[in-house]
N, C-alpha and C positions, 0 to 999 in steps of 0.2 A: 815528787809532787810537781804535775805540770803549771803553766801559766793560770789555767783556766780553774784549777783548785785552789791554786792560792790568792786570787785574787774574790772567788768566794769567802774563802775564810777569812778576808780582809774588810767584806760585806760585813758578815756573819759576828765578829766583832765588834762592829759600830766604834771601833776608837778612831777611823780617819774617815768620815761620812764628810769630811768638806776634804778630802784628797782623794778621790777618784774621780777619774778622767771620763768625761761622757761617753767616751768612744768604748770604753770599759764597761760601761755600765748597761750601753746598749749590746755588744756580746756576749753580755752574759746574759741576757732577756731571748737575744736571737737562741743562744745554745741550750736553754733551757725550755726553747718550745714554744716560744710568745711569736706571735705572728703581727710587722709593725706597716703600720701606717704612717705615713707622714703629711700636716695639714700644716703649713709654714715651719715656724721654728717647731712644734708642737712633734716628738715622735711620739704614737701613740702604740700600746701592746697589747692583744689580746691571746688569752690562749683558752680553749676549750677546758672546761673542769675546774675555769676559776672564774670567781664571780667579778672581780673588782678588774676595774681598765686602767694601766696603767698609763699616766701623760706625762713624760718627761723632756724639759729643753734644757740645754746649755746654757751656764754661767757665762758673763760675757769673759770668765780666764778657761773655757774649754773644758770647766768641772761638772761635774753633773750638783746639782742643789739638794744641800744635805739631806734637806727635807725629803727627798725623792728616793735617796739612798735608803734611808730607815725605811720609806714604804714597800720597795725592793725586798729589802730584811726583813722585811714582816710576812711578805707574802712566801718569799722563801720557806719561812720558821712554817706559816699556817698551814702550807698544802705539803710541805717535805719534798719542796720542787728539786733538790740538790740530791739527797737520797735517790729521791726516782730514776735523778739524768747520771749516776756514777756509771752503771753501767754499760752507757753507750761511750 
């Protein structure tokens, strides 16, 4: 299981939503296909075939904000974005 699965299934569990790392959180949006924008602190993600925008910035400890993780996981769960991207 490489980096980038198991730090889904790390999503995908919601037991550590205040320990992951921004920088984490944003490649898993880039490798799952979300195209980002950046408006100050604000990176924003869109991807074609989903309706909601994600906004996500940094905790001032360089975590991404729990709250943003679960939205992550949700969106994940909703369109079966992890499913789709396995076999790339």
């Amino acid at each position: 299981m490489g980096e980038f699965e198991k730090l889904i299934l790390k999503i995908l569990q919601g037991l550590a939503d205040k320990n992951i790392d921004f920088d984490d959180l944003k490649k898993v949006l880039l490798r799952l296909g979300f195209e980002e924008r950046i408006k100050g602190s604000h990176h924003i993600y869109t991807k074609e075939d989903v309706e909601e925008i994600i906004n996500i910035q940094p905790s001032n400890e360089g975590k991404a904000k729990p709250y943003q993780v679960k939205q992550v996981r949700e969106l994940i769960l909703k369109y079966q974005l992890f499913e789709n991207n396995e076999d790339e």
